[in-house]
C-alpha positions in Angstrom: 21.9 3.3 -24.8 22.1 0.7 -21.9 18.7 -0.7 -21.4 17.1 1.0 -18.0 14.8 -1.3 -15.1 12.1 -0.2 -13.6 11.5 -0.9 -10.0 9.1 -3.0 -8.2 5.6 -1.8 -8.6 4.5 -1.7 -5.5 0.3 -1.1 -4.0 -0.6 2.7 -3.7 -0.5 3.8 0.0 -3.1 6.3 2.0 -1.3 9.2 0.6 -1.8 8.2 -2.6 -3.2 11.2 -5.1 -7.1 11.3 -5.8 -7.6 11.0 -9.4 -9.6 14.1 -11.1 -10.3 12.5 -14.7 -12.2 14.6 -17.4 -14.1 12.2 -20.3 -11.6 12.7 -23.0 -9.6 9.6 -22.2 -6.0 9.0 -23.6 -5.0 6.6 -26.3 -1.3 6.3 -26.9 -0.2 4.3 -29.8 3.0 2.7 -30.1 5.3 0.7 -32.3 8.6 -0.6 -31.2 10.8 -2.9 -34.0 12.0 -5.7 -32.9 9.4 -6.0 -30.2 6.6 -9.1 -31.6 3.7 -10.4 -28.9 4.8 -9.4 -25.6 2.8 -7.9 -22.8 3.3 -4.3 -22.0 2.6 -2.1 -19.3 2.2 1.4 -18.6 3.7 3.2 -15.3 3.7 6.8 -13.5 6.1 7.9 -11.4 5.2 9.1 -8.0 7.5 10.0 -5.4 10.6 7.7 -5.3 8.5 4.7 -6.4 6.6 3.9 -9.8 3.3 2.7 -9.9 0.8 0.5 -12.8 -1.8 2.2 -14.7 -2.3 0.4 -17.8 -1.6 -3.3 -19.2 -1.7 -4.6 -23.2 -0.2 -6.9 -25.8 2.2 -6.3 -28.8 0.9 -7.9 -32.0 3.9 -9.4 -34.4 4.7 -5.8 -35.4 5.4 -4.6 -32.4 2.3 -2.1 -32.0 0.3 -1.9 -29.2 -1.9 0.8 -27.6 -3.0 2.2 -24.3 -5.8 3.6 -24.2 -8.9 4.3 -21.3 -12.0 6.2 -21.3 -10.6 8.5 -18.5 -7.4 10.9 -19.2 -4.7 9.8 -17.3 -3.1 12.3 -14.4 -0.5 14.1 -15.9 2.9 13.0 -14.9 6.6 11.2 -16.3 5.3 8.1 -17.6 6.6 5.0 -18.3 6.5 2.0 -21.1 7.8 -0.9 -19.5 8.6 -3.9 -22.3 10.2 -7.2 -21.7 13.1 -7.9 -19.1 11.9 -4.8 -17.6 13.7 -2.1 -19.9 11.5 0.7 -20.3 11.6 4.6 -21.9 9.7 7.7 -20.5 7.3 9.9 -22.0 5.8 13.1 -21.1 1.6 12.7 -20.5 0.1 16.5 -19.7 -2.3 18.3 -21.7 -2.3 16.0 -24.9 -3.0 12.5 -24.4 -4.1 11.6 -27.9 -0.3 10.7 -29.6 1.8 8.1 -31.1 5.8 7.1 -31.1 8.3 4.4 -32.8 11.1 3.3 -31.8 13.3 0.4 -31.5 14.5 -2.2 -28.9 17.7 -1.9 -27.6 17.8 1.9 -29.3 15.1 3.6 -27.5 16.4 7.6 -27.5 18.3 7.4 -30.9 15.5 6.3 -32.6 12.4 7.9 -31.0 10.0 9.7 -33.2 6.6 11.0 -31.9 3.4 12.0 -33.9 1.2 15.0 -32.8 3.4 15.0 -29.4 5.8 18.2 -29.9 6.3 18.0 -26.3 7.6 14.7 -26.2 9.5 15.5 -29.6 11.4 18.2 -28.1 12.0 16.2 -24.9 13.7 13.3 -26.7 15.5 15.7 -28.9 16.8 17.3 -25.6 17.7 13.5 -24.3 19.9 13.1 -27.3 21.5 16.6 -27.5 22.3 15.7 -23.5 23.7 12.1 -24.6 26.0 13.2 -27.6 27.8 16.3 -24.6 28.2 13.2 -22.0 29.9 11.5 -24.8 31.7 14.4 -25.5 32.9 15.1 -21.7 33.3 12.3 -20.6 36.9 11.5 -21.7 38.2 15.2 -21.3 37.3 14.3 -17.4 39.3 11.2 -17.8 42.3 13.1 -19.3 41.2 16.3 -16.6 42.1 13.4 -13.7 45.0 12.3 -15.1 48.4 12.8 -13.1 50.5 13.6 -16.0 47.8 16.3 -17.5 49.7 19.8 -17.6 48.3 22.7 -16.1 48.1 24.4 -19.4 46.3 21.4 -20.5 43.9 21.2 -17.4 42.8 24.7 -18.2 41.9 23.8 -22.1 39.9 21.2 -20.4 38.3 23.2 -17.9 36.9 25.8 -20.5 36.0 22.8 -22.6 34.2 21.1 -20.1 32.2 24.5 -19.3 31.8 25.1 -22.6 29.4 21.9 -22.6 27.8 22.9 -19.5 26.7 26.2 -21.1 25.7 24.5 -24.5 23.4 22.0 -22.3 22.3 24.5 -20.3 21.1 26.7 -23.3 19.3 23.8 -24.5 17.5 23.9 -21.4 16.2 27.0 -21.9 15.3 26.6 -25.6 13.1 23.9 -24.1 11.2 25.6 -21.0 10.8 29.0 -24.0 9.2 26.5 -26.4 6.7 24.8 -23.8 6.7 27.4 -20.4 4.3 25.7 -19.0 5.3 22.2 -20.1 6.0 19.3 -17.4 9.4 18.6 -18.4 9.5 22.7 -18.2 8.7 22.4 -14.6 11.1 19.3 -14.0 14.1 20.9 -15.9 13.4 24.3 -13.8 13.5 22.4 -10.4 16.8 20.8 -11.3 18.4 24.2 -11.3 20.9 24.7 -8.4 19.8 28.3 -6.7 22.7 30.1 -7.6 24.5 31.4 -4.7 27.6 33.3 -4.8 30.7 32.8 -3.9 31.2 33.3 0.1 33.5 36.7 1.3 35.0 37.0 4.4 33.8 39.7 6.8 35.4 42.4 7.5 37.5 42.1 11.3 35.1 43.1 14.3 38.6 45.4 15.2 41.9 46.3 13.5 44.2 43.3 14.4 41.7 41.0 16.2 40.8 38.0 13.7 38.4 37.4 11.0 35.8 34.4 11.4 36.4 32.6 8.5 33.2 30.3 8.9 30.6 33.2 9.2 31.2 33.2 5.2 30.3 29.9 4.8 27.4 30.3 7.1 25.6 33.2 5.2 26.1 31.1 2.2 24.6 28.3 3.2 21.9 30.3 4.6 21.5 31.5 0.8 20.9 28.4 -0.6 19.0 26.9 1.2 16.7 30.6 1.4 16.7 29.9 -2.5 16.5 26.2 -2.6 12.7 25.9 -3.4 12.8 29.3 -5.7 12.0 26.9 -8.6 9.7 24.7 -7.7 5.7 25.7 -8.3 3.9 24.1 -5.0 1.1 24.8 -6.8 1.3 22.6 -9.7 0.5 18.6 -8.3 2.2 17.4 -11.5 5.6 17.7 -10.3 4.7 14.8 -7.8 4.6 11.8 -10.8 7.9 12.5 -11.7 10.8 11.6 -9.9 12.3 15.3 -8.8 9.7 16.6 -6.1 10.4 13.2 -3.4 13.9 13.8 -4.8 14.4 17.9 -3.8 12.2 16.8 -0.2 14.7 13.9 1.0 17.8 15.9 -0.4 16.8 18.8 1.7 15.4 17.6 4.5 18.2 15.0 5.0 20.7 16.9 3.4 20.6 20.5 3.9 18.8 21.5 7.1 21.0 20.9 9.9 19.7 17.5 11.5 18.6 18.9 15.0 14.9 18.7 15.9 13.6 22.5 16.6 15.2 23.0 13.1 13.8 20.3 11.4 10.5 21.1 12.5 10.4 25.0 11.9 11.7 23.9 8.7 8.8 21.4 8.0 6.1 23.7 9.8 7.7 26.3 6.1 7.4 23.7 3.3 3.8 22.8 4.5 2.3 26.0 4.6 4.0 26.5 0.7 2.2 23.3 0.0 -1.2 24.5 1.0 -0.9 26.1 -2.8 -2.0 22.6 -3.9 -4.2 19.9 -1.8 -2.5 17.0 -3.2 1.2 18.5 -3.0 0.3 19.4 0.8 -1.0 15.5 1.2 2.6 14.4 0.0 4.5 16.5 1.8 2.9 16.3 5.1 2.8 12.4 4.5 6.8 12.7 3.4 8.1 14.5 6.7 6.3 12.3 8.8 7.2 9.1 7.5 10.7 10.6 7.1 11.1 11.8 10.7 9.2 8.2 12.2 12.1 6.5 10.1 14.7 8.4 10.9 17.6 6.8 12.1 19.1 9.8 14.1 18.7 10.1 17.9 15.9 13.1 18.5 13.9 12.8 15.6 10.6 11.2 16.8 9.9 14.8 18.3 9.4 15.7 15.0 7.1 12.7 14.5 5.3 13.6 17.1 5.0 17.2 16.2 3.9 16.3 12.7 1.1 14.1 14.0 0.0 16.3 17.0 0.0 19.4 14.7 -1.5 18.2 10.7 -2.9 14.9 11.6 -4.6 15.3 15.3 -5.8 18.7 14.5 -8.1 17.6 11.5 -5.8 18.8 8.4 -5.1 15.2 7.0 -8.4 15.2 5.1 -7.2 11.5 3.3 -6.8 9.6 6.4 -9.2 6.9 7.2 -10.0 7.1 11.4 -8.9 4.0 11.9 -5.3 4.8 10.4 -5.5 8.5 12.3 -6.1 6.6 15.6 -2.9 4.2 15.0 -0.9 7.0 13.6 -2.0 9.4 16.7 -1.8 6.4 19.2 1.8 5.6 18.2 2.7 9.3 18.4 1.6 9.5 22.0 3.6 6.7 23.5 6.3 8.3 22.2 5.8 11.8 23.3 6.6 11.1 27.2 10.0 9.8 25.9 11.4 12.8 24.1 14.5 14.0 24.6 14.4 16.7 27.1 11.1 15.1 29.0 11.1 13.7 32.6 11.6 9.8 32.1 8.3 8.1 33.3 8.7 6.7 36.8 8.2 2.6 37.4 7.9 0.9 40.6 10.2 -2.9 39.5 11.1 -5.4 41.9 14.0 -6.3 43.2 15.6 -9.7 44.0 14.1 -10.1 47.5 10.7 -8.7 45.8 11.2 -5.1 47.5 9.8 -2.3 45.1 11.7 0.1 43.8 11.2 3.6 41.9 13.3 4.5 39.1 12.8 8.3 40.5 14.1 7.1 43.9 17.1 6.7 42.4 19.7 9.3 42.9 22.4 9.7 40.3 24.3 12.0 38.4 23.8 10.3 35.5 21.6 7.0 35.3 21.4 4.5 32.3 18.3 2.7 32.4 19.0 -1.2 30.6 16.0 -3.0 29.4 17.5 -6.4 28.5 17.4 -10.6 28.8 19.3 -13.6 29.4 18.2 -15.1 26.1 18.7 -12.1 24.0 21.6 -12.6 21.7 22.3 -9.0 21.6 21.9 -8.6 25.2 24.9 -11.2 25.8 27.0 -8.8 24.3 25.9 -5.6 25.2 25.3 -6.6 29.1 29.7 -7.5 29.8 30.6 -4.2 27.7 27.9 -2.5 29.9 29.4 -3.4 33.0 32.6 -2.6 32.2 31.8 0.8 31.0 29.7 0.8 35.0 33.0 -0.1 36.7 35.0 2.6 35.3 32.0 5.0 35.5 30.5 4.4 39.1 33.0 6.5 40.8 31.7 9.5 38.7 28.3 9.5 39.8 27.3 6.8 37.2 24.4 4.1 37.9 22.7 1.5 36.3 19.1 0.6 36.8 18.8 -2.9 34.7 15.1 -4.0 34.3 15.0 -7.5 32.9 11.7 -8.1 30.9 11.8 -12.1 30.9 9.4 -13.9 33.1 11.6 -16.6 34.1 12.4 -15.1 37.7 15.8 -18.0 38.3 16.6 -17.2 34.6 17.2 -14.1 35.6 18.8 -14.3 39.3 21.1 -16.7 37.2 22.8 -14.4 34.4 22.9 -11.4 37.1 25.4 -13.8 38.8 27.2 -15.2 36.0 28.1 -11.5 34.2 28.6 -10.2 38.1 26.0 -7.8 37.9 26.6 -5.4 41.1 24.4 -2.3 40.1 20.8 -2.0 40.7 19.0 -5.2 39.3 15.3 -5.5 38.8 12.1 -7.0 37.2 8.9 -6.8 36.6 7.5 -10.4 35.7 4.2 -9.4 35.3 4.7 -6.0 33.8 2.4 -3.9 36.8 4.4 -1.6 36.2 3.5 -0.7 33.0 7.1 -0.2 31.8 6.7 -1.8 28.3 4.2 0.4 27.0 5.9 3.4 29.4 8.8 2.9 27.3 7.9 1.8 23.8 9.6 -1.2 24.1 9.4 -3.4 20.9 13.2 -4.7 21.1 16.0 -5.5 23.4 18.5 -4.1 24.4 17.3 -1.1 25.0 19.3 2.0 26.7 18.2 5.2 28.3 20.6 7.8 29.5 19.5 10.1 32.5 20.4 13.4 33.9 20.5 13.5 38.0 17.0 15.3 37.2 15.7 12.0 35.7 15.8 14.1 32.1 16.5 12.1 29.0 19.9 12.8 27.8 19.8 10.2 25.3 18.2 6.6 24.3 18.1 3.6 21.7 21.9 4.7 21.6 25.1 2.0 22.7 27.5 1.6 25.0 30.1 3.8 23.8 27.7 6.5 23.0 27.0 6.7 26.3 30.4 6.9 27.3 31.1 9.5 24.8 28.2 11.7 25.8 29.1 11.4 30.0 32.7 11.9 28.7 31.9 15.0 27.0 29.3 16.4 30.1 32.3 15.8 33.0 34.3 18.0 30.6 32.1 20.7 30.2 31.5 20.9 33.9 35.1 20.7 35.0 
C-alpha cells in the first residue's frame, strides 16, 4: 500500500465543535515495526480539513501511546508518523485499545486488541483492496479496442460481480456494529437508488413525447433521496471526511446553481440539522462560507440570506459579537447590490467639475466601469471596453466610467489616450460614497444595468456583457 499524507493542520475556526468529554479518558497504545524514536501525532478529521489532538514519542521499539484524562470526541482518526504517512482508526464508544502494524504495510498488517470495531474495519479495507486488485485489469482489458463484445459482457458480469461481493461486505459490517461510526460512514456512501428514467406517455396521439421530462423526474428523485442515509442527528459524522464531502457535492453539484433554489434548498438542510446543535453549527457555517465564496454570478444573495436569516436573527449561538457584527456588516453592503435591486444612485464629477447622477442617466442598457490608469488590468479591459461601446451605442448602450484615482490630470490623460467618448467621471474625494455603495475592494469592476437602473449583472467581463445584451435584443425582437 502506497504510503498516504495528511494535510496541513491547520488552527480550528469559530465553527469549530464544543468538546463534551466524560472522565474516562482514552489511552491508545500502539506498536509499529520498523518505526524507532520518532515523534508522533494524533489527528481528527473534521470537515474537509484534519486537525491535532494529541503529540508523543516512539521508543526503539516502535511503541508509543496516546493517552488524556478526557475521552476524545468520537470521530475517523488519524496516526500521523514520519514523512507524513499516516493510517486511520475508528475512536467511538471504546477508547481503551491497542494495534501493530508495520511501516510501509499499514492495512496488510494491522491487528487490533479489544477494538472489534476497528478489527472489522481493517478487515473490510483489505477485503476492498484485494476486489480493486482484482478489477482493476478487467477494466483495462473492458477499455481495450480489440475486446469482443462477447468478451466485454464476461467482463461486465465480472466486474458486477465484485461490486456485489463488496457491497455484501458492507452490510456484514453495518449488521455486526449498527450503530458503529464506520456504520454510519459506509451508509452515507450509498447512492439513493433511483430508477431508471421512462418516457411519458404523449400529451396526444401523434404530437411528441418530451424526452427530458424523464430525466427531470429522475433527477428530482435523487436528489428527494439524496440525504435518506445520513442521521442529522448523530454529530459524529462531522470528524470524518463524508458529511463536508455529501454538503459541497450537493450543494455545488446537484441543486441547480440559481439563487431562489439554492436558498430554499439551504433554508431544508438546516431545519434537518436542528436534530443536532453541532451538525446545525456546521452546516449553517458550510452554506454560508460556501455561498460568500462562490465564484458564480448571484450567489451573495444567498450570503446575504444566510446571514440576515440564522446569524442576524440570534440562531448562531457560537459566534462571538464582534465576529456577528463583521459577518452582518459585510452582508449589508452587499444587499443593496443584488441582482434584481435598484443600483444605488451617486452624484460623480465630470471633467468640467459638473455633477452628475448615475440615475440621470437614461439607457437601455448601462454598464457602470469602476477603473484606473495605473491598474494593470484596467489597461486591458478599458480598449476591449470601448470597442464593445462602439459597436453597442447605437443599440441603446452606455457607459458611465467612474475613475477611483485621485490624480485628477492622470485621469483627464488616459481618457484621451484610449479615446474615451462615453460618459467619463470621478469622484476624487469619494463624497459620493461610491466605494462603500459599491463594495469596491478591486479594479476593474463592471455593473450591467437595465433602462430601470436594475442590475442585470456585475463583477462579470466584457464579453459577458456582450453575451447577455446579445441575448436580451434577441428575446425582444
Amino acid at each position: 500500500m502506497t504510503p498516504k499524507r495528511i494535510l496541513p493542520v491547520f488552527l480550528l475556526l469559530v465553527f469549530l465543535l464544543n468538546c463534551s468529554f466524560s472522565n474516562e479518558g482514552y489511552k491508545i497504545e500502539i506498536k509499529v515495526d520498523g518505526l524507532s524514536e520518532a515523534e508522533c501525532y494524533l489527528a481528527y478529521h473534521f470537515g474537509n480539513r484534519q486537525y491535532l489532538q494529541d503529540t508523543t514519542m516512539a521508543d526503539a521499539s516502535g511503541y508509543f501511546v496516546f493517552e488524556g484524562s478526557e475521552r476524545l470526541d468520537p470521530g475517523m482518526y488519524l496516526v500521523v508518523l514520519p514523512g507524513q504517512q499516516y493510517f486511520e482508526i475508528i475512536v467511538d464508544h471504546n477508547q481503551h485499545f491497542s494495534l501493530e502494524t508495520k511501516m510501509d504495510d499499514f492495512v496488510p498488517s494491522m491487528e487490533f486488541e479489544n477494538s472489534p470495531d476497528n478489527q472489522a474495519f481493517y478487515e473490510y479495507l483489505r477485503f476492498v483492496s484485494a476486489k480493486g486488485q482484482e478489477v482493476g485489469p478487467l477494466r483495462e482489458e473492458l477499455n481495450r479496442e480489440d475486446t469482443t463484445p462477447l468478451r466485454r459482457d464476461e467482463l461486465r458480469e465480472k466486474i458486477a460481480e465484485a461490486d456485489r461481493q463488496v457491497k455484501e461486505k458492507q452490510k456484514e459490517y453495518m449488521d455486526a456494529f449498527p450503530d458503529g461510526l464506520f456504520s454510519k460512514v459506509l451508509l452515507a456512501q450509498q447512492e439513493p437508488e433511483v430508477p431508471e428514467p421512462e418516457l411519458p406517455e404523449a400529451p396526444e396521439p401523434g404530437e411528441p413525447v418530451d424526452e427530458n421530462e424523464a430525466l427531470r423526474r429522475q433527477y428530482h428523485q435523487y436528489k428527494s433521496k439524496f440525504w435518506n442515509n445520513i442521521d442529522f442527528s448523530d454529530d459524529r459524522l462531522l470528524r470524518t471526511p463524508v458529511f463536508h464531502s455529501m454538503l459541497n457535492r450537493y450543494f455545488n453539484n446537484v441543486v441547480i446553481q440559481i439563487p431562489d433554489t439554492v436558498i430554499k434548498e439551504a433554508d431544508r438542510i438546516v431545519d434537518k440539522a436542528r436534530a443536532n446543535d453541532e451538525v446545525f453549527k456546521y452546516v449553517v457555517w458550510f452554506l454560508t462560507n460556501n455561498a460568500e465564496r462562490s465564484e458564480i454570478m448571484g450567489m451573495d444573495a444567498v450570503f446575504v440570506h444566510m446571514v440576515e436569516e440564522y446569524y442576524m436573527s440570534g440562531e448562531a449561538f457560537w459566534v462571538e459579537p464582534d465576529a456577528l457584527e463583521r459577518i452582518a456588516g459585510r452582508a449589508m453592503r452587499l444587499k443593496p447590490l443584488l441582482i434584481g435591486k435598484t443600483a444605488p444612485d451617486i452624484e460623480m464629477y465630470t471633467r468640467d467639475g459638473e455633477t452628475l447622477s448615475l440615475h440621470d442617466v437614461e439607457a437601455e442598457y448601462l454598464v457602470i466601469y469602476f477603473w484606473d490608469s495605473d491598474c494593470p488590468h484596467c489597461k486591458r479591459v478599458t480598449p476591449a471596453l470601448r470597442d464593445f461601446y462602439e459597436r453597442k451605442k447605437e443599440q441603446g448602450v452606455k457607459v458611465f466610467a467612474v475613475n477611483t484615482e485621485g490624480d485628477r490630470e492622470n485621469w483627464i490623460k488616459s481618457k484621451e489616450q484610449y479615446n474615451l467618448n462615453w460618459i467619463n467621471v470621478n469622484d476624487i474625494h469619494n463624497r459620493s460614497g461610491f466605494r462603500d455603495k459599491y463594495d469596491i475592494y478591486s479594479i476593474p469592476l463592471l455593473f450591467l444595468l437595465d433602462s430601470e437602473k436594475t442590475i442585470i449583472a456585475k463583477r462579470i467581463t466584457v464579453d459577458q456583457i456582450e453575451d447577455i445584451i446579445n441575448r436580451e435584443l434577441e428575446k425582444n425582437q
